[in-house]
BALOBA-1460 file (C-alpha; in Angstrom, 3 decimals):
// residues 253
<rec num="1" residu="x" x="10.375" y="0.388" z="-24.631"/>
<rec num="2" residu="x" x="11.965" y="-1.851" z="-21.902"/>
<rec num="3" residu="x" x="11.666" y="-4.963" z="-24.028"/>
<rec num="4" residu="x" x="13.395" y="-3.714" z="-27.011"/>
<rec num="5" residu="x" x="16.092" y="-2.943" z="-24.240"/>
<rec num="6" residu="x" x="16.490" y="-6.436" z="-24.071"/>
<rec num="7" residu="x" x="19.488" y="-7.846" z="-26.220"/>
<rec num="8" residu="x" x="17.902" y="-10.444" z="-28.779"/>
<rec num="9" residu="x" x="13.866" y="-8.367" z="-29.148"/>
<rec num="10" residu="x" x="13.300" y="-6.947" z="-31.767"/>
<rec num="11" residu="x" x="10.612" y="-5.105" z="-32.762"/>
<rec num="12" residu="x" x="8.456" y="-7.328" z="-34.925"/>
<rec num="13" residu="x" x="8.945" y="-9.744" z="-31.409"/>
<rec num="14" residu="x" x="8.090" y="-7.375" z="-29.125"/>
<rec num="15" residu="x" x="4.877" y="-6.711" z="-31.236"/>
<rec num="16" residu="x" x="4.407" y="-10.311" z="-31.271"/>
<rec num="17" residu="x" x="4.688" y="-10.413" z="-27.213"/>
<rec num="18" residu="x" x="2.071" y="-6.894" z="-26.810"/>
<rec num="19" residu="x" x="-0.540" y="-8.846" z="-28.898"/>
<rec num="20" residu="x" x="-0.601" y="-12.105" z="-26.907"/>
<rec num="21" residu="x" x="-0.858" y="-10.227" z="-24.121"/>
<rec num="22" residu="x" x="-3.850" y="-8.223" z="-25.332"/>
<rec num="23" residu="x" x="-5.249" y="-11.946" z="-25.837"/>
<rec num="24" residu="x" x="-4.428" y="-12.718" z="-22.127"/>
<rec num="25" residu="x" x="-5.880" y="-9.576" z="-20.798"/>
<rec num="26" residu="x" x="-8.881" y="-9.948" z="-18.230"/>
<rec num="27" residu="x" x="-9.712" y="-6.578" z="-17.899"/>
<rec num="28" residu="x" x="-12.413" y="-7.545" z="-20.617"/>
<rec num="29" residu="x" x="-11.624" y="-4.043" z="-22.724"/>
<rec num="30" residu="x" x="-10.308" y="-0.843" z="-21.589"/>
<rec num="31" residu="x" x="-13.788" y="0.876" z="-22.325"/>
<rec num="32" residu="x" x="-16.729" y="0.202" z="-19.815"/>
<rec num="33" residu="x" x="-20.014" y="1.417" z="-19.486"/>
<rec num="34" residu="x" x="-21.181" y="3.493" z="-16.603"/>
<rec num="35" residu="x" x="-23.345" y="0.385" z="-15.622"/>
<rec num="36" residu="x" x="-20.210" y="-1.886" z="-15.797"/>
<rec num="37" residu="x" x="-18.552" y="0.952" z="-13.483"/>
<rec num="38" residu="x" x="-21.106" y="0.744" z="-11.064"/>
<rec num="39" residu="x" x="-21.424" y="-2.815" z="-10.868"/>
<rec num="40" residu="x" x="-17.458" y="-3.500" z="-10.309"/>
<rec num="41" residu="x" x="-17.937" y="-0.762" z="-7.750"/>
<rec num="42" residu="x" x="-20.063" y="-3.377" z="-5.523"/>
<rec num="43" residu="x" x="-17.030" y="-5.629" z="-5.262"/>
<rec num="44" residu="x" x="-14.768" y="-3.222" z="-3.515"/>
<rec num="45" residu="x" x="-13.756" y="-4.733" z="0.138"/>
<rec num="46" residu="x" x="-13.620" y="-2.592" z="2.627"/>
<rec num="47" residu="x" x="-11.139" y="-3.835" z="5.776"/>
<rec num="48" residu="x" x="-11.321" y="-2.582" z="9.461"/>
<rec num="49" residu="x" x="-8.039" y="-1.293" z="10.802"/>
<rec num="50" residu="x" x="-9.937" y="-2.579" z="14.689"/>
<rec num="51" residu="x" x="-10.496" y="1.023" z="15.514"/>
<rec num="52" residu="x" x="-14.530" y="2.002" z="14.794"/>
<rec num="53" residu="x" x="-13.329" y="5.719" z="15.098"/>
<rec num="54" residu="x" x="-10.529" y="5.170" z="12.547"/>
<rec num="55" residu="x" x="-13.102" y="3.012" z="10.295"/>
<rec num="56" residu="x" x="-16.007" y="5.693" z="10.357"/>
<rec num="57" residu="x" x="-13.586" y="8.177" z="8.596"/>
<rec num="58" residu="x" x="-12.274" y="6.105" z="5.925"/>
<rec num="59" residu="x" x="-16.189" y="5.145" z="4.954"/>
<rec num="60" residu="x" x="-15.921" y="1.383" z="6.458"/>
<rec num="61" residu="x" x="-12.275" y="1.001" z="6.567"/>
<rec num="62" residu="x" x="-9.124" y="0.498" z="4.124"/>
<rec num="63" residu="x" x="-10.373" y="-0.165" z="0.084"/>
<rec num="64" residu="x" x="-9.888" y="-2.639" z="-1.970"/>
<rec num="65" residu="x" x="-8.694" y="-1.575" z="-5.572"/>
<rec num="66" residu="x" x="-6.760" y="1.259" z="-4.225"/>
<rec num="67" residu="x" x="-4.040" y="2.752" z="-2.823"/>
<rec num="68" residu="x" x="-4.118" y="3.810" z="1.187"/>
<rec num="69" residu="x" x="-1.134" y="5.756" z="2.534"/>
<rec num="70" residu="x" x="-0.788" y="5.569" z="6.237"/>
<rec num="71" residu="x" x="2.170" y="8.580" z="7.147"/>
<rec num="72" residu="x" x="3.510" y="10.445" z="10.489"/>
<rec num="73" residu="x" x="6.013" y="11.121" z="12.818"/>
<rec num="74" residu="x" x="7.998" y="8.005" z="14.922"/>
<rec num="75" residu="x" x="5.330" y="6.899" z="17.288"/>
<rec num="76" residu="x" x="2.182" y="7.491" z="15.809"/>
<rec num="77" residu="x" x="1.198" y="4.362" z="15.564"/>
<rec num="78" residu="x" x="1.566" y="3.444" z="12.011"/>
<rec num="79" residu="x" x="3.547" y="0.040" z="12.627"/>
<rec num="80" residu="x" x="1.288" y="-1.103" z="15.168"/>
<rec num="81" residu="x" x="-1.828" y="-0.012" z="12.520"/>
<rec num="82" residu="x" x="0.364" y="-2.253" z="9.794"/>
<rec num="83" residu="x" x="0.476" y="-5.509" z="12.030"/>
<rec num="84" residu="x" x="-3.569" y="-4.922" z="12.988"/>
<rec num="85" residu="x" x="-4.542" y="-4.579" z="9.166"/>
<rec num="86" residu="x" x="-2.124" y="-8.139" z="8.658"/>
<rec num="87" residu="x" x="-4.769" y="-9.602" z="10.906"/>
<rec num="88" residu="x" x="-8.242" y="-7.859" z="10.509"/>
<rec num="89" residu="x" x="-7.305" y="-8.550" z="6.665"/>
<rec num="90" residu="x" x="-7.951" y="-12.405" z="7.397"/>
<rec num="91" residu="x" x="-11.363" y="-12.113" z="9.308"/>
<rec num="92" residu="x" x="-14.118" y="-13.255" z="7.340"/>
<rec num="93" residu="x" x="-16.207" y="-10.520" z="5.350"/>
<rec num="94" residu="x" x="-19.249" y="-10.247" z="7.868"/>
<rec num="95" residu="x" x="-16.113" y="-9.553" z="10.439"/>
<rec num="96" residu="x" x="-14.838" y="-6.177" z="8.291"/>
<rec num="97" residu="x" x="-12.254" y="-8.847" z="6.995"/>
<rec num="98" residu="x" x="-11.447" y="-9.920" z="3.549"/>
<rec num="99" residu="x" x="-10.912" y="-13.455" z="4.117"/>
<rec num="100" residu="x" x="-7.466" y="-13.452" z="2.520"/>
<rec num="101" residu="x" x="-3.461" y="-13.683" z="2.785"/>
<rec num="102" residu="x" x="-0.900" y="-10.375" z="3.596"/>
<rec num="103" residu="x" x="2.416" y="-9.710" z="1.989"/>
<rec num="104" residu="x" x="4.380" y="-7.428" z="4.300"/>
<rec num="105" residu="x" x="7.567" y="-5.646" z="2.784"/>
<rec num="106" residu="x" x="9.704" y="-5.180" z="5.531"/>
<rec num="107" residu="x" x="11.808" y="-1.804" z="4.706"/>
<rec num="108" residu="x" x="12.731" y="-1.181" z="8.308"/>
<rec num="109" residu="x" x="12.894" y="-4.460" z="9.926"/>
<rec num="110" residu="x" x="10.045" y="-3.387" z="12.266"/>
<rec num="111" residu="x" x="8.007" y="-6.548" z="11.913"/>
<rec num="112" residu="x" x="7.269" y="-8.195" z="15.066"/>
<rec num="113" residu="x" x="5.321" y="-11.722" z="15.022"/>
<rec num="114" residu="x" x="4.495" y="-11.462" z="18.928"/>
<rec num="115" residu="x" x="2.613" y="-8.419" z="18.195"/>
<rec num="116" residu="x" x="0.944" y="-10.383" z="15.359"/>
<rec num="117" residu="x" x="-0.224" y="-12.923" z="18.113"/>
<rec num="118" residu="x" x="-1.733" y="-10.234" z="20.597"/>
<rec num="119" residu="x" x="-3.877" y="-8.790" z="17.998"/>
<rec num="120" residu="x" x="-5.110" y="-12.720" z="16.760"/>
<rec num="121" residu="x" x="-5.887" y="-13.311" z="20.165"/>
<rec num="122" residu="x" x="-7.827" y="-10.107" z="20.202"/>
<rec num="123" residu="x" x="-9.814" y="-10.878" z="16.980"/>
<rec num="124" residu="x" x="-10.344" y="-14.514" z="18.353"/>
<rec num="125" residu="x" x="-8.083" y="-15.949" z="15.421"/>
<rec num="126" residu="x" x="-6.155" y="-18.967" z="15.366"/>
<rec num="127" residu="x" x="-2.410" y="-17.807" z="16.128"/>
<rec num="128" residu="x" x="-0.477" y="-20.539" z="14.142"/>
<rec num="129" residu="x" x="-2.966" y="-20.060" z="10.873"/>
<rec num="130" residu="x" x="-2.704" y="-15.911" z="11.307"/>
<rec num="131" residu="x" x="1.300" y="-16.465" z="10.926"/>
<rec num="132" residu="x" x="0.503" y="-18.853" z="8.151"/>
<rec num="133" residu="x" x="-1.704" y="-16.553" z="6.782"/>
<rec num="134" residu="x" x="1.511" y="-13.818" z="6.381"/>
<rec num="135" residu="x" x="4.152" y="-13.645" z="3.542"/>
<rec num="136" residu="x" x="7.160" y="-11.383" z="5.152"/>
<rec num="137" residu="x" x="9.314" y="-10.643" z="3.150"/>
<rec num="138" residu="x" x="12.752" y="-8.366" z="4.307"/>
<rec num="139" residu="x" x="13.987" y="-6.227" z="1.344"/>
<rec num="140" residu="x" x="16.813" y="-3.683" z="1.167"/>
<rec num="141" residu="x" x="16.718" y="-2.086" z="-1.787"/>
<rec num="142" residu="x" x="14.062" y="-0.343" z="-3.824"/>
<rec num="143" residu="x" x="14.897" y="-2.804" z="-6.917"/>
<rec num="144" residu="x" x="13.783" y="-5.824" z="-4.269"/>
<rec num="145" residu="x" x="10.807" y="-4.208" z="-3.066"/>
<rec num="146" residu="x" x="9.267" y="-3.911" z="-6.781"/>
<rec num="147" residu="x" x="10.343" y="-6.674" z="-7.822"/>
<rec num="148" residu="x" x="9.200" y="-9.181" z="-5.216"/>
<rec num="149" residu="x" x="6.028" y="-7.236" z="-4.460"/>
<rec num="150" residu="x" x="5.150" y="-7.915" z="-8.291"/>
<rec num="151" residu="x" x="5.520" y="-11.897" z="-7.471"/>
<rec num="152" residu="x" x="4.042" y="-11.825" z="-4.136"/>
<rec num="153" residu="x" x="0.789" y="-9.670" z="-4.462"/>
<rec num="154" residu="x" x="-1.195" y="-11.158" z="-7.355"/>
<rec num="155" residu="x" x="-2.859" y="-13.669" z="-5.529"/>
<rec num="156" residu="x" x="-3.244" y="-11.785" z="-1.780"/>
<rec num="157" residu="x" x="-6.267" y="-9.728" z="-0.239"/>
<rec num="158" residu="x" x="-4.042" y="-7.286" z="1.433"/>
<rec num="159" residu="x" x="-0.662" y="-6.010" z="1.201"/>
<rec num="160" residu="x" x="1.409" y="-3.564" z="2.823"/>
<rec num="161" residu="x" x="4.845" y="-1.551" z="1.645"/>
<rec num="162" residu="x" x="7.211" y="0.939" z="3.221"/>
<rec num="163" residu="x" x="8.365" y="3.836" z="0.834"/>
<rec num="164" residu="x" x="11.445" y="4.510" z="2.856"/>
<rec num="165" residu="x" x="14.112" y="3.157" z="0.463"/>
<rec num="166" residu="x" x="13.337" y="5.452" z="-2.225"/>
<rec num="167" residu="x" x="14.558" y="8.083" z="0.133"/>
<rec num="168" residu="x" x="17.430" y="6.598" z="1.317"/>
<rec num="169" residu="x" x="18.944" y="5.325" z="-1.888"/>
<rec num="170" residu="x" x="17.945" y="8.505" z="-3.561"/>
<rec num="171" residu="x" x="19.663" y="11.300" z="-1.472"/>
<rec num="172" residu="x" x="19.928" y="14.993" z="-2.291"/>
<rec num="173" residu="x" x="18.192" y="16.920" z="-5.290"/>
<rec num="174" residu="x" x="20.558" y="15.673" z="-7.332"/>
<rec num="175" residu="x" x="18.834" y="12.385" z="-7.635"/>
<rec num="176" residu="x" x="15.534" y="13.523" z="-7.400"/>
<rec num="177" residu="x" x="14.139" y="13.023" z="-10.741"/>
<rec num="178" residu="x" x="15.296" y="9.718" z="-10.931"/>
<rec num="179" residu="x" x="13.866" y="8.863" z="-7.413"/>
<rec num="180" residu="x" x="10.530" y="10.242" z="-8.345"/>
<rec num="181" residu="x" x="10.413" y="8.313" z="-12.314"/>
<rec num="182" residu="x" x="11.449" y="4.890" z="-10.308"/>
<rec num="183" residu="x" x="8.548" y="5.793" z="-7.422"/>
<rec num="184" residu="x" x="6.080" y="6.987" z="-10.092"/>
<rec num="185" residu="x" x="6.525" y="3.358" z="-12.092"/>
<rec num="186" residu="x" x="6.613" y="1.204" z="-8.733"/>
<rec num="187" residu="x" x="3.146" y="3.270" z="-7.837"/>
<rec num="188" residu="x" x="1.602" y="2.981" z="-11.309"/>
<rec num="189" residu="x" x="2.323" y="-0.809" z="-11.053"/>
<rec num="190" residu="x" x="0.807" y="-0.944" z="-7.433"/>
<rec num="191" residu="x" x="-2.699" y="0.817" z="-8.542"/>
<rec num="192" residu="x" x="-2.662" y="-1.576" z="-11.708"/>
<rec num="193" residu="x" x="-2.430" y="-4.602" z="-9.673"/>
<rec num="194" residu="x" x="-4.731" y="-3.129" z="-7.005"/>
<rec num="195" residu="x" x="-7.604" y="-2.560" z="-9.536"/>
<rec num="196" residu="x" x="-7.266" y="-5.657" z="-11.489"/>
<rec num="197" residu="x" x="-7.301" y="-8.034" z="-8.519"/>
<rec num="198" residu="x" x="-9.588" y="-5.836" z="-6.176"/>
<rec num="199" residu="x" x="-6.901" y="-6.423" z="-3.127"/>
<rec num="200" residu="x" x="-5.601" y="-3.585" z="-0.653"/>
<rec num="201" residu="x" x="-2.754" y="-2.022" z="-0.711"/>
<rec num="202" residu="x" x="-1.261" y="0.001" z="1.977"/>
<rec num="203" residu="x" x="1.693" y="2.413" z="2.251"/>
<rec num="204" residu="x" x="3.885" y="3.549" z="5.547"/>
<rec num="205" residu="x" x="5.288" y="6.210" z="4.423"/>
<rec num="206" residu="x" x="7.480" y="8.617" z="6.687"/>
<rec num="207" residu="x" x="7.261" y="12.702" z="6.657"/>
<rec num="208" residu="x" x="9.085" y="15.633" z="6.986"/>
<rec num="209" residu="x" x="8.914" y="18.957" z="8.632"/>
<rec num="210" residu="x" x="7.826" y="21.680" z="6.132"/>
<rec num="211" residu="x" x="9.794" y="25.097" z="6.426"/>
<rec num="212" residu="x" x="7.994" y="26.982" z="4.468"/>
<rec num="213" residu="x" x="4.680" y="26.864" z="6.436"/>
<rec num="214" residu="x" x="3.487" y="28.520" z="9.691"/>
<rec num="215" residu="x" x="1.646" y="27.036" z="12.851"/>
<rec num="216" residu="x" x="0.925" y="28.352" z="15.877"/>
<rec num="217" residu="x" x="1.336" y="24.722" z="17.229"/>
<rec num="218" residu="x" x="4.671" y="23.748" z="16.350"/>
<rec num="219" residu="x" x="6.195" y="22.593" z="12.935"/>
<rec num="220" residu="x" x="3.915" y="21.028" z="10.371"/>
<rec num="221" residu="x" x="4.507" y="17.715" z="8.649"/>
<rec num="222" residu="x" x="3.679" y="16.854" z="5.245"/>
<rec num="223" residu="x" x="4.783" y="13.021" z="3.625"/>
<rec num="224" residu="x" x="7.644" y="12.857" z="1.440"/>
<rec num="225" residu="x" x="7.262" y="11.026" z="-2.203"/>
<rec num="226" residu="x" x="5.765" y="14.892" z="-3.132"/>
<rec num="227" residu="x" x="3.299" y="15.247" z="-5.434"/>
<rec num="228" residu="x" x="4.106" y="11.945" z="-7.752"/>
<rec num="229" residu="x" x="2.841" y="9.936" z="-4.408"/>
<rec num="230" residu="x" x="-0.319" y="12.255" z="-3.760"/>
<rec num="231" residu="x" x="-1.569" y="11.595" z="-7.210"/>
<rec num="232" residu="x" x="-1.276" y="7.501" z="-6.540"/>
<rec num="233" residu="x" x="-2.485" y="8.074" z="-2.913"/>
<rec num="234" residu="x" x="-6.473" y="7.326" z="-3.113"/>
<rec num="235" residu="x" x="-6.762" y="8.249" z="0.534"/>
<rec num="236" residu="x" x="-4.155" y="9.610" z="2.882"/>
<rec num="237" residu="x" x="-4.069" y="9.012" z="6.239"/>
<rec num="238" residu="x" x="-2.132" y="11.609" z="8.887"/>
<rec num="239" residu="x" x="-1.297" y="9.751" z="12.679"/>
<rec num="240" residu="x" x="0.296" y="12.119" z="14.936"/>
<rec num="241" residu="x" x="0.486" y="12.122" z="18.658"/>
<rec num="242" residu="x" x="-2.173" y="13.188" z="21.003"/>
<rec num="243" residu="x" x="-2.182" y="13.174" z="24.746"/>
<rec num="244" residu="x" x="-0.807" y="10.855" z="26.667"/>
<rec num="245" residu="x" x="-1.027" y="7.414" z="24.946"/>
<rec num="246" residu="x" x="-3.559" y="8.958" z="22.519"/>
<rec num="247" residu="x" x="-3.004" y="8.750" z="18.727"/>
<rec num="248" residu="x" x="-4.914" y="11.213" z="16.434"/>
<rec num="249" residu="x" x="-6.083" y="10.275" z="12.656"/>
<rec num="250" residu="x" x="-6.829" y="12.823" z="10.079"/>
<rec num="251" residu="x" x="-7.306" y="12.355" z="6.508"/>
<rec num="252" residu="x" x="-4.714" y="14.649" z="4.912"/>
<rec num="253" residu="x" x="-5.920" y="16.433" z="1.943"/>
């Protein structure tokens, strides 16, 4: 359908372009025995996010060939989380690593290499290689962030993606459907790439207060993206605030 948009395809060239890319495929078949399953199972990664605690309830820490959504109020800890995962993603794989480079979308400008350098230190990593190691890249528009995330994260272990310019650029219920067609083919893309090349990816996502439900213990939050970004979501990760310089982790079902 979006090829034949494209002035000069037509549709005996378009079929012409599906086919060679059925050739080039290296899925190996879109049917799989449960053996085959199983066994593609065992190469699944899982990352430490340098919290034991955190790692416990996520079975061993963020998956490869999925989609983890990290989601809270301001202070919770999820850019801090974002920056450890850039460097526990390059520890070796008896570390919790998975020896391998980060793309980091930059929605919000929040990327900071000193803290980068802290947490290397920490993990006993070579600072100058860590920074190497890390593909920023600072996009402001939703049609930049899927289109250099496709270029970027075919070749990475790890990569990591704000969802905030969807709801900027999409305001009001009177873009809604649009917002959540675009989001719904940006996600379907992500979880393609993710289970094809077994990498990570993570979203920040930001949330909302919910008026329509009741707490005893002030408002509840739920993410925004709706249900479109639940169904993409393998696991979903709540950080809110707990005393003092606490930070509490729940997984949000």
């Amino acid at each position: 359908k979006d090829l034949l948009a494209i002035k000069g395809l037509t549709e005996a060239r378009v079929e012409k372009i599906k086919e060679s890319a059925r050739k080039l495929d290296c899925r190996g078949g879109l049917f799989k025995t449960g053996i085959e399953m199983k066994d593609k199972r065992k190469q699944v990664i899982h990352i430490t996010t340098g919290s034991s605690a955190l790692d416990k309830i996520l079975g061993g820490g963020i998956e490869t060939s999925s989609i983890t959504e990290l989601f809270g109020e301001f202070r919770t800890g999820k850019t801090q989380l974002s920056h450890t995962l850039c460097v526990t993603s390059q520890l070796s794989f008896d570390s919790g690593g998975g020896q391998g480079k980060v793309v980091y979308l930059d929605t919000e400008g929040n990327f900071r290499p000193e803290r980068i350098e802290a947490i290397a230190e920490r993990f006993g990593l070579d600072v100058e290689q860590t920074l190497d190691n890390l593909i920023i890249c600072r996009v402001f528009s939703h049609e930049e962030q899927m289109g250099e995330f496709a270029k970027q994260m075919c070749q990475r272990c790890s990569s990591l993606v704000a969802l905030a310019l969807f709801r900027v650029e999409f305001p009001g219920r009177g873009e809604l459907s649009e917002r959540q067609q675009k989001l719904g083919q940006h996600l379907s893309h992500l979880v393609r790439l993710a289970e094809e090349f077994n990498i990570a990816v993570v979203i920040v996502n930001q949330c909302m207060a919910d008026p329509g439900a009741l707490s005893m213990f002030g408002p509840v939050i739920k993410p925004v993206g709706g249900h479109v970004l639940a169904h993409a979501s393998t696991t979903r990760v709540m950080l809110k605030k707990g005393k003092g310089e606490q930070r509490v982790a729940k997984i949000f079902d």
